[in-house]
VOPAGU-2260 file (C-alpha; in pm, 1 decimal, decimal comma):
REM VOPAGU-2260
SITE   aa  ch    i         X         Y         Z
SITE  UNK   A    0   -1090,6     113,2     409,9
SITE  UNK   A    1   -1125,1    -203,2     241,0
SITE  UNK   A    2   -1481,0    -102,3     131,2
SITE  UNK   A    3   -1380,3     198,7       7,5
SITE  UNK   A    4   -1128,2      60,3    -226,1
SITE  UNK   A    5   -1279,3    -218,5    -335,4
SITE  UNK   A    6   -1013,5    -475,6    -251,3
SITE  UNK   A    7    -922,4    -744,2     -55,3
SITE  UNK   A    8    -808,9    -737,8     253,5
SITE  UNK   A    9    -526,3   -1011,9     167,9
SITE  UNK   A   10    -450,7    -815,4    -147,0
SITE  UNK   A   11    -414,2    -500,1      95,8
SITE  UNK   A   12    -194,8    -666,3     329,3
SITE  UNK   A   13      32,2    -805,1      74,5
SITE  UNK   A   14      76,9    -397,5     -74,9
SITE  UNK   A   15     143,9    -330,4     301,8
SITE  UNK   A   16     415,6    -595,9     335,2
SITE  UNK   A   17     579,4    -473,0      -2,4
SITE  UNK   A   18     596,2    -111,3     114,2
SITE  UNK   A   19     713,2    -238,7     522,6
SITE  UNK   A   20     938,4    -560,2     389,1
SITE  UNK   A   21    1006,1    -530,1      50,1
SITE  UNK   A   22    1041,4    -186,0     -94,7
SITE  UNK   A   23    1313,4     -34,9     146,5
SITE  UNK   A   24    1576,4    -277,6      95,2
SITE  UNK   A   25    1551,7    -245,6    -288,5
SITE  UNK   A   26    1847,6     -95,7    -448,9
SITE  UNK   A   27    1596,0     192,7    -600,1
SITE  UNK   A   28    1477,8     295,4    -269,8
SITE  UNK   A   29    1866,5     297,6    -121,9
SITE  UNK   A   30    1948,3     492,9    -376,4
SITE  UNK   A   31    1696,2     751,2    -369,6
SITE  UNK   A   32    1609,1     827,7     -18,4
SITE  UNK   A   33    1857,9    1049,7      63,3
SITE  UNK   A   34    1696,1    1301,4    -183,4
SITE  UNK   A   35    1395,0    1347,9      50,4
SITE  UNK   A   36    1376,7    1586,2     347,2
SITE  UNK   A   37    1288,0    1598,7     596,0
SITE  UNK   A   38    1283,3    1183,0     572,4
SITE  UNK   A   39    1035,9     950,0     458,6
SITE  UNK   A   40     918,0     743,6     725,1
SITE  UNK   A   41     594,9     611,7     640,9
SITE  UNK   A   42     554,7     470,2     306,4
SITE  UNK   A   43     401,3     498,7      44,5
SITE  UNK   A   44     165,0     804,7     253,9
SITE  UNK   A   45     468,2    1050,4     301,6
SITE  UNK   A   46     579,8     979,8     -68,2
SITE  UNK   A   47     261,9    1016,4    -195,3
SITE  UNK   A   48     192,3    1328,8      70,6
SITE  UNK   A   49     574,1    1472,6    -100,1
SITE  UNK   A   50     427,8    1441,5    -496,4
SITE  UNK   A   51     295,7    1791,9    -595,7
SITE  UNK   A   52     -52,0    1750,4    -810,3
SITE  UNK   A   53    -388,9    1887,4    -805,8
SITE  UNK   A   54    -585,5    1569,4    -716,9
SITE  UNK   A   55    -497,0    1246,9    -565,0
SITE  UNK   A   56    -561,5    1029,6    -882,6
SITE  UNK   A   57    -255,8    1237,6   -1019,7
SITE  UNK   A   58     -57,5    1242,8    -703,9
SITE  UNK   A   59    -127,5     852,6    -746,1
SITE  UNK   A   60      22,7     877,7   -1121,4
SITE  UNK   A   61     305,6    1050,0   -1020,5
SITE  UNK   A   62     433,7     780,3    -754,2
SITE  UNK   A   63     355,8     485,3   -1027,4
SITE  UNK   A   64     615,7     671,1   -1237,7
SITE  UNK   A   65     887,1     736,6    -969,6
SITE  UNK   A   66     844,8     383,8    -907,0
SITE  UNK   A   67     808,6     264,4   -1306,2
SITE  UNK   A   68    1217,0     119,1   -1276,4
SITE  UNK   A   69    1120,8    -114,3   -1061,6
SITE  UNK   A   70     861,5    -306,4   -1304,8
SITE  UNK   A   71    1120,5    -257,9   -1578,2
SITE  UNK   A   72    1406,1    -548,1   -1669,7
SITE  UNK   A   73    1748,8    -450,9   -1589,8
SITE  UNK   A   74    2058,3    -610,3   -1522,6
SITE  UNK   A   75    1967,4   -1004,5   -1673,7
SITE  UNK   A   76    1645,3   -1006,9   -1428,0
């Protein structure tokens, strides 16, 4: 897999860690969880496996923009 994307394996693990660790104890993903079913239960595959589009670079597009708030500055952060 690494070869295929092109990235570092330390840069790979770190997105893994975000989406394991990180990502479902934000506020956001409390929040919006409940509006999927059946559940998501492995991210980000089931989220991006949930986005309707006719290729994967768009499915991809799709989940950056669901997750856009949480790159934006809200609440004095």
């Amino acid at each position: 897999m690494v070869a295929e994307l092109g990235v570092p394996r330390a840069t790979l693990d770190r997105w893994r860690a975000w989406w394991r660790e990180v990502f479902p104890q934000t506020a956001f993903w409390q929040e919006r969880r409940g509006g999927f079913l059946p559940p998501l239960v492995v991210l980000p595959a089931d989220l991006l496996a949930r986005l309707r589009a006719d290729d994967p670079g768009q499915r991809l597009l799709l989940a950056l923009r669901w997750l856009a708030p949480l790159s934006t500055v809200s609440d004095g952060r």
